[in-house]
Structure formats: C-alpha cells, structure tokens
N, C-alpha and C positions, 0 to 999 in steps of 0.2 A: 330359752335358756333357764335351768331350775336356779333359783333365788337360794343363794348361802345364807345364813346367818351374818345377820349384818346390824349393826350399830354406829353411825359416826363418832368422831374422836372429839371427848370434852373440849366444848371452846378454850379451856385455859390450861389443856395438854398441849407439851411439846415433842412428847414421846410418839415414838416409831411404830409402835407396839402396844394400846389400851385395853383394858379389860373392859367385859361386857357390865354395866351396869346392875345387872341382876346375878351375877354369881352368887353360888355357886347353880348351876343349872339340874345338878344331880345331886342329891341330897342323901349320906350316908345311908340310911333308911327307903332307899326306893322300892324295894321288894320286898318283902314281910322278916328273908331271911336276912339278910345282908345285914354285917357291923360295918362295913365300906363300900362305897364302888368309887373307882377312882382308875386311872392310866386309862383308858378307854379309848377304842378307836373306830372310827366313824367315816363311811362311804356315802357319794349320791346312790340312791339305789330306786328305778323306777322312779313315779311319782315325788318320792320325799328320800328317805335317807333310813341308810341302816347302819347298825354298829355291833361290835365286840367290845363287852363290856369286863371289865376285874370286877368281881363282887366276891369281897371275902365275904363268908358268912360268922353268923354267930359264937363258933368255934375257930373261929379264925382259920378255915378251909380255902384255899386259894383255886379258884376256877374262873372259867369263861363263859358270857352269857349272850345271847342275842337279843337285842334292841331294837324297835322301829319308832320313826318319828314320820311325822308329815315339814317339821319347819327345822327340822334340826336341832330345835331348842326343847320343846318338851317329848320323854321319849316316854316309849311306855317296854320296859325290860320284861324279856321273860321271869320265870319263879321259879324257872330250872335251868340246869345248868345244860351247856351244849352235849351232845351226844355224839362222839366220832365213830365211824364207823372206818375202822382201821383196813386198809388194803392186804396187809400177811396176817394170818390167825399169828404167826409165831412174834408180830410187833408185841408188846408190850408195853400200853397206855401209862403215860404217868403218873407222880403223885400228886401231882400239882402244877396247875397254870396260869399262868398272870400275865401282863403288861401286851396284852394283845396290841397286832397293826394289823391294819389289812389296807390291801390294795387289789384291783381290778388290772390284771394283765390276760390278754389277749380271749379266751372265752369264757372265763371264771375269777369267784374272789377268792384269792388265796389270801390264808391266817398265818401269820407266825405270832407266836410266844416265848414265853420261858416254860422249860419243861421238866418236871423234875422227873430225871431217868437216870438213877445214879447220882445224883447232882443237877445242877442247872445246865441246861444245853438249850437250843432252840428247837420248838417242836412245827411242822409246817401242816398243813390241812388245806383245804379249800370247802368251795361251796357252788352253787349257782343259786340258789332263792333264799339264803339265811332259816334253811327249816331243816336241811340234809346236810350235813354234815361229813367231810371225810379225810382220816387223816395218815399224813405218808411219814416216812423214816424222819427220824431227826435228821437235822443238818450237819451237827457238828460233836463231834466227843463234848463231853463235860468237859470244863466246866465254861459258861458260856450264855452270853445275855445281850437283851436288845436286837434281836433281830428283824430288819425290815428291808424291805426287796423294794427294785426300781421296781415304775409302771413299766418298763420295758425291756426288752431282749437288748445287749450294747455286746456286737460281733456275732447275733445268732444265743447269746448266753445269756442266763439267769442273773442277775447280780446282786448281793444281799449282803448288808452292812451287819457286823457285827461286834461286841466284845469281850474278849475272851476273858475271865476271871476265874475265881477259886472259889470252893463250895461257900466259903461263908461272904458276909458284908465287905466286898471286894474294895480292900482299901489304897485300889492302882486301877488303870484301865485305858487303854488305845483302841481306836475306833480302827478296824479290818474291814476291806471288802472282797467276798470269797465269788467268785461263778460257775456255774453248776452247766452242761449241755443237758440235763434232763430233770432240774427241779430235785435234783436223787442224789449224785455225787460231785461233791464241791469240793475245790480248787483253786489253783494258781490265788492264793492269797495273797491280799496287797497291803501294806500298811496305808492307812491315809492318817491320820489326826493322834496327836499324842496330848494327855495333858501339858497347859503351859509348867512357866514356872511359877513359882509364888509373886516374884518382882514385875514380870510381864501382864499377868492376866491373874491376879488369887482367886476369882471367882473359879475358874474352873482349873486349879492347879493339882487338884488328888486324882478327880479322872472324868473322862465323859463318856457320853452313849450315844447313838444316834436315837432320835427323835421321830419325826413325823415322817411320814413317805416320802421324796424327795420328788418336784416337778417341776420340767422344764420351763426355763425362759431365754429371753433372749441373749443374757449372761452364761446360762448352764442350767444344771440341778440346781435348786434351792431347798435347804432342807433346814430345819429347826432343828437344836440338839440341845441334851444337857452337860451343865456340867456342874461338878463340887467340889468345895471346899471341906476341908476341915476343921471345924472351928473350935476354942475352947467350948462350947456347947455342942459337939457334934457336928454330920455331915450339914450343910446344906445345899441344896441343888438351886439351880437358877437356869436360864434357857436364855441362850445364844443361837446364831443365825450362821452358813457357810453353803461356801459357792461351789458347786462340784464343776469338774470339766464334761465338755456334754456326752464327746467322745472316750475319753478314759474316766468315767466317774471316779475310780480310784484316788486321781489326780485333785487336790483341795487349791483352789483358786485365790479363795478368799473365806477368812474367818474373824470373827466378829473379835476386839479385844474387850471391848467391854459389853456389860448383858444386857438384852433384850426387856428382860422381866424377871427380877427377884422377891422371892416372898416377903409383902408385905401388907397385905389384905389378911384380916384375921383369920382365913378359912386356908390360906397358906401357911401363917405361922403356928395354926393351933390345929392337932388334929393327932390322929395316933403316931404319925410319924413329923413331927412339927415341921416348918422350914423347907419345905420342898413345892418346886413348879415343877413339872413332868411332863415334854409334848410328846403328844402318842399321833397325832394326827392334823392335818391341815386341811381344810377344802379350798378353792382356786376358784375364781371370777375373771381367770384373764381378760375379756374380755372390757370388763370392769375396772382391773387393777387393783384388785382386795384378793384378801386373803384373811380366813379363819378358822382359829387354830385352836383346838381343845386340847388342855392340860387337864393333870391330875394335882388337887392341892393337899397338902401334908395328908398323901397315903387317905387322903377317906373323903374327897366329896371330885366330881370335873368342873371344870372351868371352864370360859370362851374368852378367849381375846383376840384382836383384830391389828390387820396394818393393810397397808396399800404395799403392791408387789414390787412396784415399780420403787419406792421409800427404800426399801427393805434392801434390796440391791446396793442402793445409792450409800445406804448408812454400813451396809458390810461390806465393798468396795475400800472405801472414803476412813474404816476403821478398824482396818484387818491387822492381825498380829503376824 
C-alpha cells in the first residue's frame, strides 16, 4: 500500500484535525514564475503522487500546472502551464483557470476547475499520465464554481458537486449536485447544503463550496468543504467536514456545526488574500484510518493537515447542524 503523508497529532492537541508541522509545503515562489500556488489538488499516481496545481503568475495570470512528487510532500511543478488539447476545433479554451480537483474514475484522471468562458463556469479535462492533456465542453452555463466529481458512477451517472454564483466575489452560495450519462450533459440538479444561519453556524453563514473529492466509508461519502463568513474585515473561509448518503449523494447526512480548521497559522492569516483555509483535496489510508488533506492558505502558499477517518465521522455525527 503507497504511504500518504503522515504526521502524528501534537501530544497536547485535542483537535480532530492538525496541521503538518512544516507548513506551508508549497512556497509562493515554487517555479521562477509564480506570485502564488495555492488551492491545488493532488492524486496517488504510480510510484508517488501527482497534482493540479493554481500558480498565479507574476501578472497575476490565473492557470493550471502539473506536479510530481515521490512522498507527497516535496513536489517538483512544472514552469509551464498545462496544455489542453480541446476535442471540437469550434470549443473555445478559456481565459482563466484555477482551483483545480482531480479525481481517478474508472480509466482516467479527470480535472475540473473554474473556467473563465464568459464568466466563471466549470471547465472538465482529463488525462492518463499528467503529460497529455485533454479538454471537453464546460459543464455548466456561467456563472459557476467549485466543481468536483465522485470517484464513481451513482445509477450508471456522472455526479459533480457544484456552486452556482455570479461573475464577481459571490457574496451567497449553495452547494448542487448535477449528473451527467456522458461526462457532456448534466442534469437532474439537486440541492444539497445551503449556507447556515449567522446564530446556528457564523463560521460558514455567507456561503460554502465543496472541497475535496468525496470518499467512501462506512457512514457514506466524506467530503471536506468550505465555508465563510463575512467579517467586519472581510471574507474569511474556514473548512468543515459532511457526510453524504452513499446511494443518493445528493442526500447530506450530517454536517459539521462547528470548524474543522480556521485560519490561524500566519501563512493563513497573511497572504494576498489573508484568512482563508481552502480544501481542494484529500488522500485516504483506509486501511489505516488517516486521512490527509491539502489546503490552500490566504490565496498564496498549500498546506497538509491530518485526522483519523474513523475521528472525523465520530466528530460530524456527534456535531452536526
């Protein structure tokens, strides 16, 4: 079995959820060009581990990169950005793309992002060896963010979380799950997760997005998300946990009332976008009972932090809104 990233929890934590002692992992400056890399999402891949990386550049250019690592922790990112290679000459590549996930369902790894085609929408691609690159119709009209797909078919269908919003800094947001029969045209939309209220949950009462890939346990889907606040300083995000159903994913079981992990590590609170935790992806040790899970911290550096799967369940269960 390939060895995740792993760290045990400070003797004198009581939390669910710790950060890796050497944050941040990925350091604004990883490739000559980059003023960020940050939201990033990361697969086992062969031997070690591959990833879809955000690396704004120096002009603040919003793109996606390819990453390899042997331990998960030190990566070495490409210096250029992916290259799709579009299925219809008449597609039309975006202006911009960011907050990659990627997951491995059935003989290849499909990418989703944000895409700017008219506005934000979700743009989908795939791969088989992170070198070749290829990418299909958006998924969804503008305007429209965070999108990530089960690792599986649920009724023979595609299933992909989304949130729909408005061209600018979308200050509302419900988490949807859409499914597609062909990866191409999506459907039968479901509501699952709305922001709380301010009295119930203020950590995530303005809006949330889904997070990491979601993977089964013995409960359901488990999946990380965000949510924010709006503060007299601004947004801040923070990252919360929720139980899907295994058969109706749509269906939310259980959600976290209080967070996981709020910015509080300086490389969280200070950064081009300050106060933001971001989960873009999880890796699984079932076996084990760990789990870790790379964040993006205020817009410019990633993060690793760790829980036991089995904890994780028990604490959003036991503290659900």
């Amino acid at each position: 079995m390939k060895l995740i990233p792993w760290e045990e929890r400070p003797k004198e934590s009581k939390d669910v959820v710790w950060r890796y002692s050497q944050n941040p992992i990925i350091n604004r400056d990883a490739i000559p060009t980059s003023n960020s890399v940050f939201n990033s999402a990361v697969v086992p891949y062969k031997d070690g581990f591959a990833g879809v990386f955000r690396c704004d550049n120096k002009a603040v250019q919003m793109n996606i990169f390819a990453g390899f690592s042997d331990n998960g922790i030190d990566w070495s990112i490409n210096e250029t950005p992916i290259k799709f290679k579009a299925h219809d000459k008449n597609q039309v590549l975006g202006d911009y793309k960011y907050d990659p996930r990627v997951v491995f369902l059935e003989d290849r790894y499909w990418i989703t992002w944000c895409e700017g085609h008219n506005g934000p929408t979700i743009g989908i691609g795939y791969t088989f060896d992170f070198k070749e690159f290829f990418q299909c119709e958006s998924a969804f009209l503008p305007f429209n963010r965070n999108g990530v797909l089960l690792p599986q078919k649920i009724d023979g269908k595609y299933a992909m979380m989304s949130r729909p919003s408005d061209n600018g800094h979308t200050p509302f947001g419900d988490i949807y799950m859409s499914y597609s029969p062909d990866m191409k045209y999506w459907g039968e939309h479901r509501h699952m997760m709305s922001p709380t209220s301010f009295k119930d949950s203020a950590w995530q009462c303005t809006k949330i997005g889904a997070g990491s890939v979601p993977f089964l346990t013995n409960e359901g889907w488990l999946m990380f998300y965000h949510g924010v606040i709006n503060t007299c300083n601004g947004f801040r995000y923070a990252m919360g946990s929720a139980i899907l159903d295994t058969d109706q994913p749509h269906i939310v079981k259980y959600r976290t009332q209080p967070y996981l992990l709020t910015p509080s590590e300086i490389y969280e609170q200070v950064g081009d976008v300050p106060n933001v935790i971001f989960p873009c992806a999880a890796l699984q040790d079932v076996e084990n009972d760990k789990a870790t899970i790379y964040y993006g911290g205020a817009d410019t550096v990633v993060a690793l932090a760790f829980c036991y799967i089995s904890e994780i369940l028990e604490f959003t269960k036991t503290n659900s809104i």
